[in-house]
C-alpha positions as CSV (number, residue, x, y, z in Angstrom):
1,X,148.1,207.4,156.1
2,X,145.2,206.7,158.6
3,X,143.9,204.0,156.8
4,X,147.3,201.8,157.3
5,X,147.1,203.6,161.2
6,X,143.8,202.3,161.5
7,X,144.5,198.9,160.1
8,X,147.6,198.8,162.6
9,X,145.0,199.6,165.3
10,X,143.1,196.4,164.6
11,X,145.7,194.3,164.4
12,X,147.2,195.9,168.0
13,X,143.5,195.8,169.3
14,X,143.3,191.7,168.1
15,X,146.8,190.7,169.4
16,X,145.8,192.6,172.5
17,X,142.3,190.3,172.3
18,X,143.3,187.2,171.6
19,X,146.2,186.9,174.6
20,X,143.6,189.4,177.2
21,X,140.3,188.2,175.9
22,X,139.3,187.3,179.6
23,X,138.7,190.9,180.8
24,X,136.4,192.1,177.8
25,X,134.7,188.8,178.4
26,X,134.3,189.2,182.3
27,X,133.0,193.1,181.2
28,X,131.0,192.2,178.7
29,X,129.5,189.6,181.2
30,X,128.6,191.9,183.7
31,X,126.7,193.9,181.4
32,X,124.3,191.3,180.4
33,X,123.7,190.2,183.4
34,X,123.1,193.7,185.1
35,X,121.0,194.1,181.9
36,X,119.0,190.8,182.7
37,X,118.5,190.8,186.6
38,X,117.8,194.6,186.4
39,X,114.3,193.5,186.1
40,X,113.9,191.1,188.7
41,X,115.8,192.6,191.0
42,X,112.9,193.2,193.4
43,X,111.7,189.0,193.0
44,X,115.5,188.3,194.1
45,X,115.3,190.6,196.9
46,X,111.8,189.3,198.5
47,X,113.1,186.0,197.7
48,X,116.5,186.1,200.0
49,X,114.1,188.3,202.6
50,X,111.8,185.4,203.2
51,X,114.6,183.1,203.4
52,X,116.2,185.1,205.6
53,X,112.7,184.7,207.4
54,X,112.8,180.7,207.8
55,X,115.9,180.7,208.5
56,X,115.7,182.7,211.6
57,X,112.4,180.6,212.2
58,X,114.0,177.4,212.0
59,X,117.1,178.7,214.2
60,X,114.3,179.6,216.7
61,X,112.7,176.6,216.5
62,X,115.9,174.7,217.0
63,X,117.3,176.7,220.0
64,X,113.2,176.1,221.5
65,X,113.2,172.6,221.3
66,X,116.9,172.2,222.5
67,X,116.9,174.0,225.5
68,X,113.3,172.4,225.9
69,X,115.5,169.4,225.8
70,X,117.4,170.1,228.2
71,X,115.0,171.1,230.5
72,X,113.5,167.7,230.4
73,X,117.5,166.3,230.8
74,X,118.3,167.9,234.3
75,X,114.2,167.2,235.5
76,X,115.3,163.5,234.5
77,X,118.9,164.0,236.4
78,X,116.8,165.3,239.5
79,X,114.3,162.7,239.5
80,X,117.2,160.0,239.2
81,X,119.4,161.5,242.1
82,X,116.3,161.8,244.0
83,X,115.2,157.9,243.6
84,X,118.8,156.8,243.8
85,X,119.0,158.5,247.3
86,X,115.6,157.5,248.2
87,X,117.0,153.9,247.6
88,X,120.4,153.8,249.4
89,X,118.3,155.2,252.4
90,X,115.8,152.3,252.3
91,X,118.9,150.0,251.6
92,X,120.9,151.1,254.7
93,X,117.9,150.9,256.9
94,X,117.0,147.3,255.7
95,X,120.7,147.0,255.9
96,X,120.5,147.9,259.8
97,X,117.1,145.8,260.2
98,X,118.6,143.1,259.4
99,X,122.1,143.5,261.3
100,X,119.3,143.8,264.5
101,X,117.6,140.6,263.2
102,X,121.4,138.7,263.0
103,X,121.9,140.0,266.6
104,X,118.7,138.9,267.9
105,X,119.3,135.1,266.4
106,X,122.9,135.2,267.6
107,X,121.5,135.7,271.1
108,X,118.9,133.6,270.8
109,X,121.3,130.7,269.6
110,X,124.3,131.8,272.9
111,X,121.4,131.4,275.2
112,X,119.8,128.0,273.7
113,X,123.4,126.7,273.7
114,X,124.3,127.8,277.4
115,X,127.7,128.9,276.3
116,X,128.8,125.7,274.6
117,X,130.9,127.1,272.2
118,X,130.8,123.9,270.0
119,X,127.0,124.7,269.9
120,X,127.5,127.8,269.2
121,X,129.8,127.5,266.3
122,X,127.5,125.0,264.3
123,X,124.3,126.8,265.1
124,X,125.7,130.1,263.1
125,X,127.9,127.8,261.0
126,X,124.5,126.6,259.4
127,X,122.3,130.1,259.9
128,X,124.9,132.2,257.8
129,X,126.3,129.4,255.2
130,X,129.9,129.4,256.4
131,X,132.0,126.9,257.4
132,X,134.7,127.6,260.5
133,X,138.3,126.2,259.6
134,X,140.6,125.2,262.5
């Protein structure tokens, strides 16, 4: 009788095997490759440490050169807001110079004319480039 138990035993085990065979293979899996890394455990480990290593280098080196970066960005942001401000000033005071130079030639041209108005018109008709319409 135990032979015919065992032989039902097989034939349980292979049924069992051939609709399950993904677990013993996943087991059977592991242990070869727990089996065959065992050994070079230690390489793997010293392996992921020094990548671990440039990594945090190269993160270091990044965050170094951006804020560098951005260093340079607000120096250039200053140095633009300062020359832009520099030049409006120079603008509004060649603005006003020249205002006092109009002035000066619209005086000049009332007191050559001795109030003629007529004169007057076609003297800063042809100074400023404009044309009076009646």
């Amino acid at each position: 009788m135990t032979w015919i138990t065992l032989v039902t035993g097989f034939k349980k085990a292979y049924i069992w095997l051939k609709h399950h065979w993904q677990l013993p293979f996943l087991v059977v899996w592991t242990i070869v490759v727990f089996v065959l890394t065992r050994r070079n455990s230690d390489a793997i480990i010293e392996v992921l440490k020094a990548k671990k290593t440039s990594y945090e280098q190269q993160i270091g080196t990044l965050r170094a050169s951006h804020t560098e970066e951005l260093l340079k960005r607000n120096q250039l942001l200053q140095q633009y807001q300062e020359t832009l401000s520099k030049i409006e000033k120079k603008f509004a005071e060649e603005e006003m110079k020249l205002d006092e130079e109009e002035r000066q030639l619209v005086r000049e041209i009332v007191a050559k004319s001795k109030g003629d108005p007529d004169v007057i018109r076609k003297e800063i008709e042809n100074l400023f480039y404009i044309n009076y319409a009646d």
